[in-house]
LONUVEX-95578 format. One record per residue: residue number from 1; residue in one letter; x, z, y of N, C-alpha, C in turn. Coordinates in pm, 1 decimal, decimal comma, padded with zeros to 6 digits, m for minus. Layout:
// LONUVEX-95578
NUM_a_X_Z_Y_X_Z_Y_X_Z_Y
...
//
This chain:
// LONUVEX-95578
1_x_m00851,1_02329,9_00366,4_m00858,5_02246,2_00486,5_m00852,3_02099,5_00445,3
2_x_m00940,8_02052,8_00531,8_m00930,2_01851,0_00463,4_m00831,4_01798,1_00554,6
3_x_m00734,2_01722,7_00482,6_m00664,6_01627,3_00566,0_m00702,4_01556,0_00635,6
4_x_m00638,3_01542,1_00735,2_m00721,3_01426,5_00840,5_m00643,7_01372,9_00918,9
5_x_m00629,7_01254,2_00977,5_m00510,2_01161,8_01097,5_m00595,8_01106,1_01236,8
6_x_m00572,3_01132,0_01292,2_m00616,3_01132,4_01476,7_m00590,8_01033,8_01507,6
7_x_m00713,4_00942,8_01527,1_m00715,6_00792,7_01638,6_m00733,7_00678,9_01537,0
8_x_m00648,6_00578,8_01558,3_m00649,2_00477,6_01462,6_m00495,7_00398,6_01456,9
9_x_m00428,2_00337,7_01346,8_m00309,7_00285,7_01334,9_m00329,4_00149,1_01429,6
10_x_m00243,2_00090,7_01423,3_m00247,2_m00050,2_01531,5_m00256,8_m00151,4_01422,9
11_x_m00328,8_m00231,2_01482,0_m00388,3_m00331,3_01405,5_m00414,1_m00464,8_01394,3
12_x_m00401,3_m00563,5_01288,9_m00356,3_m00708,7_01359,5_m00514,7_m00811,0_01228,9
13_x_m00580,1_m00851,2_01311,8_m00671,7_m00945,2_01212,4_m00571,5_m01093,6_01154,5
14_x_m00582,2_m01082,0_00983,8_m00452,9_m01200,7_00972,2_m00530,9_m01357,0_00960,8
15_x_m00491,5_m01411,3_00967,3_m00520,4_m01553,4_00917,5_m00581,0_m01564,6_00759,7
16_x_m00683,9_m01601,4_00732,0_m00657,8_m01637,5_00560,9_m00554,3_m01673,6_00484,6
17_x_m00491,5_m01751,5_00584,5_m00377,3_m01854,3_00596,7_m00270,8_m01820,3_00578,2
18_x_m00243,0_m01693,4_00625,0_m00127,6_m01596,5_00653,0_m00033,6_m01645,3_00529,0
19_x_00103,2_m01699,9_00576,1_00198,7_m01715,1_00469,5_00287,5_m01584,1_00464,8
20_x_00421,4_m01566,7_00373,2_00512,6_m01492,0_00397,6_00603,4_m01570,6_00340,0
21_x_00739,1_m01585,7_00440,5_00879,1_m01610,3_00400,8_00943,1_m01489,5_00415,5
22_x_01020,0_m01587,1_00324,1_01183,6_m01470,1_00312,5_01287,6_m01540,0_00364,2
23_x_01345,1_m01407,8_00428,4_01540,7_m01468,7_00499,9_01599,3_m01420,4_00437,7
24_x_01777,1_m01457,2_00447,2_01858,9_m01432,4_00407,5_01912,5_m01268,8_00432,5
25_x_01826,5_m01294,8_00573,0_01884,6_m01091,8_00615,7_01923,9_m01014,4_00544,6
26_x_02069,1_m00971,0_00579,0_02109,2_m00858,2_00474,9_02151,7_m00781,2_00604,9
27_x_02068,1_m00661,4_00624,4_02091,5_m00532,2_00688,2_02266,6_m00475,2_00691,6
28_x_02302,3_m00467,3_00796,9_02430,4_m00376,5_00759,1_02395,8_m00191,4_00854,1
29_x_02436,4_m00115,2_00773,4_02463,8_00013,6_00826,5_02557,4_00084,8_00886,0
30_x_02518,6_00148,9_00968,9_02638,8_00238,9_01029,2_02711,1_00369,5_00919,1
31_x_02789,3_00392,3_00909,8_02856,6_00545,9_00807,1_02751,0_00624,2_00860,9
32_x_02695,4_00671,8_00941,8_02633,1_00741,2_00948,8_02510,2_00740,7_00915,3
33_x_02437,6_00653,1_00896,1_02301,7_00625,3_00854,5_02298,5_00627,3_00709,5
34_x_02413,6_00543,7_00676,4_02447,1_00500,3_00532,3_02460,5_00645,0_00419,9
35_x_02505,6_00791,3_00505,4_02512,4_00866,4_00468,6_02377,5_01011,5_00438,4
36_x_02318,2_00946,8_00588,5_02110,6_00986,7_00535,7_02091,9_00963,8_00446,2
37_x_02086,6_00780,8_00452,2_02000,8_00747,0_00325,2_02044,6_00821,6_00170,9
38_x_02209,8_00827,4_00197,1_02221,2_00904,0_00031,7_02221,1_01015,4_00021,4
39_x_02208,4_01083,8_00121,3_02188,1_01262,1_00134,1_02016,5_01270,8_00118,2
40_x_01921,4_01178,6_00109,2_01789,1_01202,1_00106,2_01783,9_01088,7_m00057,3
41_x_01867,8_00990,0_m00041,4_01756,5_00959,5_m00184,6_01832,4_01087,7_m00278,9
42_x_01952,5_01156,8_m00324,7_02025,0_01203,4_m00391,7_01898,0_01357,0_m00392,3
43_x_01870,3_01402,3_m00302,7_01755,4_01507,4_m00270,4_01592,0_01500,9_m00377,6
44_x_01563,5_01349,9_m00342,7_01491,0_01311,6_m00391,7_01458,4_01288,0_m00494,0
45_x_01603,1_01214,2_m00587,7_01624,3_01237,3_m00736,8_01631,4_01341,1_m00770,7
46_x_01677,9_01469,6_m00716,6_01672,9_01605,8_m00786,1_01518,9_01616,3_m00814,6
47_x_01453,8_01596,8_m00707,1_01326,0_01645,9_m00733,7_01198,1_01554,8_m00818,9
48_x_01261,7_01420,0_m00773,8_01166,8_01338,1_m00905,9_01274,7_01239,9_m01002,4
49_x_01278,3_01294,3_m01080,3_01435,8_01202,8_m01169,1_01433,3_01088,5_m01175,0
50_x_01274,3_01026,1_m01192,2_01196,6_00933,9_m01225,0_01245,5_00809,2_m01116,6
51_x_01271,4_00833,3_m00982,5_01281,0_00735,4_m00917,7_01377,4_00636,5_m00921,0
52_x_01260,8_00450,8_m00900,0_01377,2_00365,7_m00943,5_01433,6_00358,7_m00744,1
53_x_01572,3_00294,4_m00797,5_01601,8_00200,8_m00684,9_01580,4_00038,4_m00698,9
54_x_01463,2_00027,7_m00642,1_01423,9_m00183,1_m00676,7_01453,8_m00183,4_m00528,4
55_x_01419,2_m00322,7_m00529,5_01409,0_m00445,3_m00405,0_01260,4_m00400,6_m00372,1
56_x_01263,0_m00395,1_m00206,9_01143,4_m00388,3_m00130,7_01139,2_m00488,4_m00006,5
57_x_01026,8_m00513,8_00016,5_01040,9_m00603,4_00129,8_00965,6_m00549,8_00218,4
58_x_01083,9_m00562,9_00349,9_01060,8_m00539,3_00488,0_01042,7_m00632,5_00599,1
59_x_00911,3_m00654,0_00647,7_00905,5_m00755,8_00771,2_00945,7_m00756,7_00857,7
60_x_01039,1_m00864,4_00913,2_01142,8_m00814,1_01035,8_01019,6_m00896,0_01164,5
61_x_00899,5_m00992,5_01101,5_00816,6_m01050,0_01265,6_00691,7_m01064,7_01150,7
62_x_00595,1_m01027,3_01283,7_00402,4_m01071,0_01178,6_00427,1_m01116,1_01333,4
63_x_00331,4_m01191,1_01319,8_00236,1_m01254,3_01343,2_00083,3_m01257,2_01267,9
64_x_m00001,5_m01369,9_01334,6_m00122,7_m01365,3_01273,1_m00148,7_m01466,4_01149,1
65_x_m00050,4_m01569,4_01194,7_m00022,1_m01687,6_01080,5_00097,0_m01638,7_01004,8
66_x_00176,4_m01564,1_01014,1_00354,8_m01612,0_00904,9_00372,9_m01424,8_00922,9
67_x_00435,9_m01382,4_00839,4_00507,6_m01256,2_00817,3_00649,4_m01290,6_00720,4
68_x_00749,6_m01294,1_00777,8_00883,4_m01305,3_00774,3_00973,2_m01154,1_00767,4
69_x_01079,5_m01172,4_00676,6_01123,2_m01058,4_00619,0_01218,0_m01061,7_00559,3
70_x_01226,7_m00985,2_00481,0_01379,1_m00966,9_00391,3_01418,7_m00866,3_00237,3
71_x_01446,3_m00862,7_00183,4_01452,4_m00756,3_00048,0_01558,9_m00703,2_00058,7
72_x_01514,5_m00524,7_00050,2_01582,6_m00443,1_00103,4_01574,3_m00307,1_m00071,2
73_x_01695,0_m00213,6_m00049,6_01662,5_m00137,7_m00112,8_01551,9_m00034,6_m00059,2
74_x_01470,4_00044,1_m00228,6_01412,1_00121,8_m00208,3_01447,7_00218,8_m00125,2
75_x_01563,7_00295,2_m00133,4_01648,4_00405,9_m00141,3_01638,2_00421,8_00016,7
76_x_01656,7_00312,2_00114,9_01693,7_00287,1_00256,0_01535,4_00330,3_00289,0
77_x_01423,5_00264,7_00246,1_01260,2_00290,8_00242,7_01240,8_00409,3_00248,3
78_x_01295,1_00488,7_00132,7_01247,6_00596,3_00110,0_01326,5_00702,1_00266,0
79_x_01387,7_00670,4_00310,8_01522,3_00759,4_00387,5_01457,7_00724,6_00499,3
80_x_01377,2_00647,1_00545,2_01319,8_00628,5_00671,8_01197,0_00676,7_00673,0
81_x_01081,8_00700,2_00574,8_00992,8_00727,0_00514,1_00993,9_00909,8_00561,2
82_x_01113,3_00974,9_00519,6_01138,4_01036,3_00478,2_01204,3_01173,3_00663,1
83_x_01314,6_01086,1_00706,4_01351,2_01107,0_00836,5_01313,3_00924,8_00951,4
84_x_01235,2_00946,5_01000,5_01190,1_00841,2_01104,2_01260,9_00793,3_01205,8
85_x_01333,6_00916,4_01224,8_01393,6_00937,9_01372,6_01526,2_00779,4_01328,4
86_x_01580,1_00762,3_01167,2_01638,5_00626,7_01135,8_01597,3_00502,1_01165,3
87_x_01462,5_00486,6_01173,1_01424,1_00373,9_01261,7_01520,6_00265,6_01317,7
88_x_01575,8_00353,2_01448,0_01589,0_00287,5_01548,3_01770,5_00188,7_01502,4
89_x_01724,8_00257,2_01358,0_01921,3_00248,7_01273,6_01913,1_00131,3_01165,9
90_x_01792,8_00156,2_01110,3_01775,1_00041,8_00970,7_01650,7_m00048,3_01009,9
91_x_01537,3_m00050,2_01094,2_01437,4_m00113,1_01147,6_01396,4_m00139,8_01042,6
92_x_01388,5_m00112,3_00946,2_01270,3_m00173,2_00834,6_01135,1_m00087,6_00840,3
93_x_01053,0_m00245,3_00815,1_00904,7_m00211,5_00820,7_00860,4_m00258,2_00674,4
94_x_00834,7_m00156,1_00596,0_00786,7_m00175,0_00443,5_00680,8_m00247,6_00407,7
95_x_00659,6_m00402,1_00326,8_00571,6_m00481,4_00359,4_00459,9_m00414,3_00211,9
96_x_00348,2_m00371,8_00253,0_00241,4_m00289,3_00100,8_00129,6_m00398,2_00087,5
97_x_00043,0_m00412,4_m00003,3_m00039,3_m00457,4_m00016,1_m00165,3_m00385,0_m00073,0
98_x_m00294,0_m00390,9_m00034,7_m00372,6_m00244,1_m00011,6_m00523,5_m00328,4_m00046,6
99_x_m00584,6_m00290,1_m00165,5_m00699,1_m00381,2_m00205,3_m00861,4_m00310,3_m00203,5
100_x_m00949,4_m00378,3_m00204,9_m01065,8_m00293,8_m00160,2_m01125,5_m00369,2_m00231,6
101_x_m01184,2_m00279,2_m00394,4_m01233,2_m00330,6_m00505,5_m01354,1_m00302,8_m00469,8
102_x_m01493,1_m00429,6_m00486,1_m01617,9_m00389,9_m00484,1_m01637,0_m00458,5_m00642,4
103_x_m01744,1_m00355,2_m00693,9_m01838,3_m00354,6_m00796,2_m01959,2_m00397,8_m00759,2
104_x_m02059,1_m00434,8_m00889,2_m02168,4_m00469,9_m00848,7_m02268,8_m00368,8_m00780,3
105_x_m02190,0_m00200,9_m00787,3_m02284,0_m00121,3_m00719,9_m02200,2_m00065,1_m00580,4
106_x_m02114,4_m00104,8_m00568,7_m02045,3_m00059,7_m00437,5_m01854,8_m00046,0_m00405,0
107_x_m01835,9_00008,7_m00346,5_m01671,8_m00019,2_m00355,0_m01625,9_00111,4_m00418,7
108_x_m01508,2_00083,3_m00448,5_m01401,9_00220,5_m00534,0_m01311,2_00249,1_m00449,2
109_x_m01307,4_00385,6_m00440,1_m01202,2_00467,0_m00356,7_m01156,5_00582,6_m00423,2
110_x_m00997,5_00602,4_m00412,7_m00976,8_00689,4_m00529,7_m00833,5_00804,1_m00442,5
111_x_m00854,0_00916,1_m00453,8_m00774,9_01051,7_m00388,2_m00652,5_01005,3_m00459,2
112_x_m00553,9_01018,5_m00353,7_m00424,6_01052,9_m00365,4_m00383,1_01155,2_m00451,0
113_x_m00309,7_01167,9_m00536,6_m00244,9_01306,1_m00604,0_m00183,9_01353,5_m00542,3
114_x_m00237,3_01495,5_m00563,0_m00173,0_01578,7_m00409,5_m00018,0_01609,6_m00464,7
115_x_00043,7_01562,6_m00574,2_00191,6_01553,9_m00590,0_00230,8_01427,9_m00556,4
116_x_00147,8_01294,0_m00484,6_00219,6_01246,1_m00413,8_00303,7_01255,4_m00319,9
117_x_00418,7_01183,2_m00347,3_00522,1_01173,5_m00220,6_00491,6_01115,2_m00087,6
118_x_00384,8_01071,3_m00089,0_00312,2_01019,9_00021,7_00173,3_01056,4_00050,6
119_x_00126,9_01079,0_00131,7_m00021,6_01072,0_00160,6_m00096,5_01181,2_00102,4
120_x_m00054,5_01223,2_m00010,6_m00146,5_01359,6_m00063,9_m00230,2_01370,2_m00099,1
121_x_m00377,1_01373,9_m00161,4_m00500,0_01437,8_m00128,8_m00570,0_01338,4_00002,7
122_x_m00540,5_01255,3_00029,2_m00610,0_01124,1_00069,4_m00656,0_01051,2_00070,5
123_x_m00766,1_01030,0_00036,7_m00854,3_00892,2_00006,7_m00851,2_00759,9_00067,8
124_x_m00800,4_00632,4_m00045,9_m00801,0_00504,6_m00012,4_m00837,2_00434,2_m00079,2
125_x_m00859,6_00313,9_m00077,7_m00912,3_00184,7_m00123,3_m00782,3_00163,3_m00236,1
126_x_m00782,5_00167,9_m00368,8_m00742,3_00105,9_m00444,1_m00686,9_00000,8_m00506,0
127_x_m00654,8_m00092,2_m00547,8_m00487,7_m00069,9_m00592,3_m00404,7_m00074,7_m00468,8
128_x_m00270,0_m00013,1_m00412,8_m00228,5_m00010,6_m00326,5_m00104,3_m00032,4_m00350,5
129_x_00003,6_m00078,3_m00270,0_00144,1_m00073,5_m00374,4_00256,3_m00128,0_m00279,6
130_x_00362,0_m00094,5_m00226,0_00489,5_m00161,7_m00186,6_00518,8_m00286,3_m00277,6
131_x_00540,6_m00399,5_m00165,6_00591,2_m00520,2_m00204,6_00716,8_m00511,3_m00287,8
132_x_00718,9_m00519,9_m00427,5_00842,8_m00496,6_m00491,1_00884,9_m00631,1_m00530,8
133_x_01000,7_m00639,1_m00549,5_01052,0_m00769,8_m00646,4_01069,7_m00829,8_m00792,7
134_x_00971,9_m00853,0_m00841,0_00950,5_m00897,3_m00992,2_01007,5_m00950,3_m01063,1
135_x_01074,4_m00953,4_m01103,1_01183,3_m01039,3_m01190,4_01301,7_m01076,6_m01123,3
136_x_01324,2_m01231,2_m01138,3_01450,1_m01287,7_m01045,8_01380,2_m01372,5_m00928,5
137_x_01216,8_m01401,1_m00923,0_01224,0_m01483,0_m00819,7_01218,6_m01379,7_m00657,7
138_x_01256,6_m01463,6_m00569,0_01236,2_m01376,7_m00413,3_01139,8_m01410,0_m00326,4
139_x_01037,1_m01495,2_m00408,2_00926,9_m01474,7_m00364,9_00816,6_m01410,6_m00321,6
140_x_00734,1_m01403,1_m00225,3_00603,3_m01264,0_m00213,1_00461,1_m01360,9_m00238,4
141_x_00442,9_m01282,6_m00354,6_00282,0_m01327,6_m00382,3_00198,2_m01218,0_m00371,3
142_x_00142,7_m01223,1_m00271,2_00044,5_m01141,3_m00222,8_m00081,0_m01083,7_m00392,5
143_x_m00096,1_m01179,9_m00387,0_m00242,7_m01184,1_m00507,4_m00178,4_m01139,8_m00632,6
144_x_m00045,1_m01162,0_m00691,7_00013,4_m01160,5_m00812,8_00064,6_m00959,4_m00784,4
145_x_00131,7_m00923,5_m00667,4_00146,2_m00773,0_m00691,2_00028,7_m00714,0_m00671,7
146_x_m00094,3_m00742,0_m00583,7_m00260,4_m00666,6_m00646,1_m00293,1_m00647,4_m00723,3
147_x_m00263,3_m00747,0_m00833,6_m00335,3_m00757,1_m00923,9_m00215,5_m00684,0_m01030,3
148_x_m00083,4_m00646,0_m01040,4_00018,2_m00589,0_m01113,4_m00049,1_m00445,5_m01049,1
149_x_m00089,0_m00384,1_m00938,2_m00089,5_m00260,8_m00905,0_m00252,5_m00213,4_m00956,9
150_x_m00318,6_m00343,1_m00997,0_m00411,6_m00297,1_m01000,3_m00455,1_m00245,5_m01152,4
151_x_m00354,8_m00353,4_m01296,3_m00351,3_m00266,6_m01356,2_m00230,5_m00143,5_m01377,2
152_x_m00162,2_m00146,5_m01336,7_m00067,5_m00004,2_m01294,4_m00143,5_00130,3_m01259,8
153_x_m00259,8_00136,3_m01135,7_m00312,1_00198,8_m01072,9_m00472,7_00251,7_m01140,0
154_x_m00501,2_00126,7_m01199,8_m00681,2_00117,3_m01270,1_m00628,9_00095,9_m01423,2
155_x_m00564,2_00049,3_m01476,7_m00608,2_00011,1_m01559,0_m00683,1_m00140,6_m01618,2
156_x_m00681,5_m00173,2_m01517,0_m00748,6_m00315,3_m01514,1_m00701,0_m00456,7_m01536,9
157_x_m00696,6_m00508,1_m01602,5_m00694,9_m00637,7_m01651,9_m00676,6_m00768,2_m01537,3
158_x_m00605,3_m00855,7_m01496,1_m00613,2_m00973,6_m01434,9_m00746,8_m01016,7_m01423,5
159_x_m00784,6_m01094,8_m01594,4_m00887,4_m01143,2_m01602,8_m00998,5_m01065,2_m01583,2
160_x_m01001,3_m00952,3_m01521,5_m01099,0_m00887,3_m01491,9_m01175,6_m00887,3_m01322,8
161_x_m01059,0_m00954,8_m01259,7_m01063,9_m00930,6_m01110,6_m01020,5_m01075,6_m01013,8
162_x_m01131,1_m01081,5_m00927,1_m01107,9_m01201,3_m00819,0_m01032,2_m01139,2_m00739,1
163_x_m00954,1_m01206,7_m00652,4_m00885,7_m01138,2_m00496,1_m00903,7_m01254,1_m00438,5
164_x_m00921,1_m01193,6_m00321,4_m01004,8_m01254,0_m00150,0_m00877,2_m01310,8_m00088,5
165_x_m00873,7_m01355,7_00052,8_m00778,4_m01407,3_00126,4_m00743,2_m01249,0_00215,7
166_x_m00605,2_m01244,3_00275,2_m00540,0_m01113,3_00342,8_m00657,6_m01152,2_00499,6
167_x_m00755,1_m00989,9_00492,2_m00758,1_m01019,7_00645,9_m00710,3_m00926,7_00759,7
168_x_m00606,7_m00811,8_00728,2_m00585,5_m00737,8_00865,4_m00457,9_m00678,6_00793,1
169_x_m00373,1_m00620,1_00888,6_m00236,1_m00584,4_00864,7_m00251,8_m00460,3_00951,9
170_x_m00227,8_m00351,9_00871,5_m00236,9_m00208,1_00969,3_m00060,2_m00161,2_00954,5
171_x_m00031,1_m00093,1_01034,7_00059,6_00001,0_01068,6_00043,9_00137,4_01094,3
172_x_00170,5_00220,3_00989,1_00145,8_00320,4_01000,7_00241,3_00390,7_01079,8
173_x_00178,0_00503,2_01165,5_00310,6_00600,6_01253,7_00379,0_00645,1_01206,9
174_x_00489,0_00635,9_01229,6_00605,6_00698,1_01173,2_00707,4_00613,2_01106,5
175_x_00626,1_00618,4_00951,4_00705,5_00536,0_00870,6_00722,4_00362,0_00922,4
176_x_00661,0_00308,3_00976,3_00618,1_00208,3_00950,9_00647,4_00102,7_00887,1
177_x_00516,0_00158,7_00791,2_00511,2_00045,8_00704,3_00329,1_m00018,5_00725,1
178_x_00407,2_m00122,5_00703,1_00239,6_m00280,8_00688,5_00174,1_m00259,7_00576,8
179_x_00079,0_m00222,9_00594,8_m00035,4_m00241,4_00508,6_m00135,8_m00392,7_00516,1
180_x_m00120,3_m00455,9_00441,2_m00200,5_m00616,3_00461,0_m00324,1_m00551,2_00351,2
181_x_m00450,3_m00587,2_00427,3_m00582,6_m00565,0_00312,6_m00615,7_m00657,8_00271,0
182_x_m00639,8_m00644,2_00147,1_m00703,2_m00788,3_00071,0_m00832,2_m00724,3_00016,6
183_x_m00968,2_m00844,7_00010,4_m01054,9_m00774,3_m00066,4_m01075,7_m00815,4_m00174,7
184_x_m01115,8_m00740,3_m00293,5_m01134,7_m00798,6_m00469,2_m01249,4_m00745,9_m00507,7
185_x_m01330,4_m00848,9_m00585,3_m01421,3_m00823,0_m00655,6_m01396,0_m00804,5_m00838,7
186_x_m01487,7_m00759,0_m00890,4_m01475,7_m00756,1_m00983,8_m01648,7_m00744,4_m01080,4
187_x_m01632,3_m00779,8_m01191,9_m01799,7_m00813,4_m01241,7_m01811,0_m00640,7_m01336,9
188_x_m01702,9_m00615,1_m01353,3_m01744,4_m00481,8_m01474,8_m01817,4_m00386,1_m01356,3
189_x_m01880,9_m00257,0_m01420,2_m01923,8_m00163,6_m01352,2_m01847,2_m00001,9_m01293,6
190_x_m01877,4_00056,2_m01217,5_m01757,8_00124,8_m01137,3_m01788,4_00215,0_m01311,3
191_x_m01840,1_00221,6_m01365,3_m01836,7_00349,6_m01470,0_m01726,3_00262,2_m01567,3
192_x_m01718,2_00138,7_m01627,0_m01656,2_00042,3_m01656,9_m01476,1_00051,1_m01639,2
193_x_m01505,0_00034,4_m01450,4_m01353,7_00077,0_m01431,2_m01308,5_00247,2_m01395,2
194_x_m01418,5_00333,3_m01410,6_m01375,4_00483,0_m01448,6_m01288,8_00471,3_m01565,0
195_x_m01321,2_00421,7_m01659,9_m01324,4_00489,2_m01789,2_m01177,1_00411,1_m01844,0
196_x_m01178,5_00273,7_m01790,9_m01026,6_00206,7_m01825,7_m00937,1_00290,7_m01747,7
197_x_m00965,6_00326,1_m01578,9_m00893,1_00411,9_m01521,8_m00837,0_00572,9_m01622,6
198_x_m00944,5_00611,6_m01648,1_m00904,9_00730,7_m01707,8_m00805,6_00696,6_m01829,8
199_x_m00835,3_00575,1_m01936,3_m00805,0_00571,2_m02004,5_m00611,9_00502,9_m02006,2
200_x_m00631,4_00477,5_m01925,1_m00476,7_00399,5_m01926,1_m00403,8_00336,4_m01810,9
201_x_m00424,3_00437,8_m01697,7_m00388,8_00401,5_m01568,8_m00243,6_00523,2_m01528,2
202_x_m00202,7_00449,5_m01458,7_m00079,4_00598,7_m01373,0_m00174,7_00732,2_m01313,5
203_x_m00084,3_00821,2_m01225,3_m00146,5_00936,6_m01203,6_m00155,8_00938,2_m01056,0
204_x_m00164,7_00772,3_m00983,4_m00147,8_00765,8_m00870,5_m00240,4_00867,4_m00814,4
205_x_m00415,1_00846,9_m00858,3_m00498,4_00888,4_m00824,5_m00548,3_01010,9_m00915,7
206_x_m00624,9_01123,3_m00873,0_m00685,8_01227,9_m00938,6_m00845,1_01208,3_m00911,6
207_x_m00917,7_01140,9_m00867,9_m01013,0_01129,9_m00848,7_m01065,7_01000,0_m00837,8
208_x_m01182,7_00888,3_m00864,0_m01278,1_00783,5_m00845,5_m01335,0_00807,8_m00787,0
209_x_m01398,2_00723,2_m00679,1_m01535,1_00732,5_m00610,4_m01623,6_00602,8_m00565,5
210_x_m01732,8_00599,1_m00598,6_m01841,4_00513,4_m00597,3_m01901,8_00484,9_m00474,8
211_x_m01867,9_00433,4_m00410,3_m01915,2_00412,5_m00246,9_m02015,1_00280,4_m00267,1
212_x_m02143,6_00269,4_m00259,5_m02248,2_00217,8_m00229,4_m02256,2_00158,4_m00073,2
213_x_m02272,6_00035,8_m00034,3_m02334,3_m00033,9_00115,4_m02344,6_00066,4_00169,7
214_x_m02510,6_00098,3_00114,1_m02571,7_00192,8_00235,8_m02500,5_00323,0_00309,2
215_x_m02413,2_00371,4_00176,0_m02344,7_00459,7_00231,8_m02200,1_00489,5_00298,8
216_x_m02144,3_00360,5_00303,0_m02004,8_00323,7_00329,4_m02026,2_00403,6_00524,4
217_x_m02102,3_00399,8_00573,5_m02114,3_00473,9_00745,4_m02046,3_00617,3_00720,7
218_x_m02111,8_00662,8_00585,4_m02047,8_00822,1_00589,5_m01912,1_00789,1_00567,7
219_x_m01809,2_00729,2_00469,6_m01689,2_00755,3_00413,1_m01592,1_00690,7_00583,4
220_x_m01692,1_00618,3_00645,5_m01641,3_00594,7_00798,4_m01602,9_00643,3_00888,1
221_x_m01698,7_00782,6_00888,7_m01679,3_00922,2_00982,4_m01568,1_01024,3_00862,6
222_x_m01514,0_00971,0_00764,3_m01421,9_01113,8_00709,3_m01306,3_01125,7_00790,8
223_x_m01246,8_01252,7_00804,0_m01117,8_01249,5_00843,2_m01013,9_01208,5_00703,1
224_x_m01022,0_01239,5_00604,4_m00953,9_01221,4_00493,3_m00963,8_01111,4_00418,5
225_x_m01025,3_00978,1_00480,5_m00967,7_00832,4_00430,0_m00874,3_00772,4_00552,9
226_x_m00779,5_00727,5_00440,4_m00688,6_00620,1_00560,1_m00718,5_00544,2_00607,3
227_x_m00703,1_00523,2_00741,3_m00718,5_00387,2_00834,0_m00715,1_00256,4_00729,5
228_x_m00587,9_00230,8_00720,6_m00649,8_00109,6_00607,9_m00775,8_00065,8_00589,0
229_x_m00790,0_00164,3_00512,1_m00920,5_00157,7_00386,5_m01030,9_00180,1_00457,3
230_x_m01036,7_00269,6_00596,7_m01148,7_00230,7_00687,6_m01157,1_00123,2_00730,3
231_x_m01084,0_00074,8_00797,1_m01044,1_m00090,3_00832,2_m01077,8_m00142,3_00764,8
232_x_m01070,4_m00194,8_00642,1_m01091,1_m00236,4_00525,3_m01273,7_m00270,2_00512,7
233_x_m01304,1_m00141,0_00484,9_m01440,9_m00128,1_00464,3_m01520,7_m00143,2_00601,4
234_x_m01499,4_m00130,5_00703,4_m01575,8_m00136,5_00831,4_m01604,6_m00299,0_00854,9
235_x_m01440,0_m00367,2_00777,2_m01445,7_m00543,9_00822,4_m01557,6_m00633,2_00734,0
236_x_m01529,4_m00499,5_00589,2_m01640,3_m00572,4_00463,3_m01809,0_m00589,3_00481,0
237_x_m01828,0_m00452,9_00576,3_m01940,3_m00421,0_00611,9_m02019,1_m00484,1_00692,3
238_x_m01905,4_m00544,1_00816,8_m01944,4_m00585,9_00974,1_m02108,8_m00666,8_00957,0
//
């Protein structure tokens, strides 16, 4: 059976302009919430050992000009991610950044590993990644974590890749978390970034795909690409 999601996420066209600050916000929890989150990340480490606890950032207001926020643990992300119904307890909205690589023959879209913890066997627009915190500064550079996810995710080199200005911010049900799309070009060829992909990328993805102009209408009608990345490609297309 193909995965598939009904309707469309809600959706905001951003400014080029679009800044992001950070506040001081430090979340406090109730014992009871406080005790989800460690009864689900503690669950979670059994099952992937691997997981870090970093700094994530959560937007507490978007707008179309400014997205304002705060750095939060993973662990709290993952626990809302995870049970939703916390929401209404920790309000964090996970700030991602979600890129839509065109080649000189068309755009790249690459399947979810269906041992993702998220999404599965889903097709999206490439490099994709939660706003994490890099070092010591508490800054959000939009263009600087694309381009970290993109070689994380591809394989790909900085100097290999332009990135565009942010133009739309999707939301997803449930979890919600912000997806901001950015678009990137790049001069190598999609066989080019196959082959660095294969060669030295994570296991985000199990599959590449070569989406051509003409044919971007079909990957429009799938049930099994994310809104995003339709969004994404429908705005590239217009």
């Amino acid at each position: 059976m193909i995965p598939s999601f009904s309707g469309q996420w809600p959706l905001l066209r951003l400014s080029p302009f679009c800044i992001i600050s950070v506040t001081d916000h430090a979340p406090r929890y109730t014992a009871d919430a406080e005790a989800e989150i460690t009864r689900i990340w503690a669950a979670a480490c059994l099952k992937t050992p691997a997981l870090f606890n970093g700094c994530v950032f959560s937007a507490d207001r978007v707008t179309r000009t400014e997205i304002s926020g705060h750095w939060t643990e993973y662990r709290a992300v993952l626990a809302q991610m995870k049970n939703p119904a916390l929401f209404p307890h920790l309000r964090l909205q996970p700030l991602a950044v979600i890129g839509l690589l065109e080649t000189p023959e068309g755009f790249v879209l690459g399947r979810r590993h269906p041992s993702s913890l998220y999404q599965g066997n889903f097709w999206q627009s490439p490099p994709a990644g939660s706003i994490e915190r890099r070092g010591d500064s508490t800054d959000v550079h939009l263009g600087d974590q694309l381009l970290a996810e993109a070689e994380e995710e591809l394989g790909l080199p900085t100097e290999s890749l332009s990135v565009g200005q942010p133009c739309l911010i999707a939301r997803h049900p449930g979890t919600r978390i912000l997806d901001i799309g950015i678009p990137m070009r790049t001069a190598l060829s999609f066989s080019a970034v196959e082959a660095r992909w294969k060669q030295s990328a994570n296991q985000e993805y199990d599959q590449l795909a070569l989406v051509p102009r003409q044919t971007v209408r079909e990957w429009l009608d799938r049930p099994d690409l994310l809104p995003t990345s339709r969004a994404l490609l429908a705005a590239t297309c217009s």
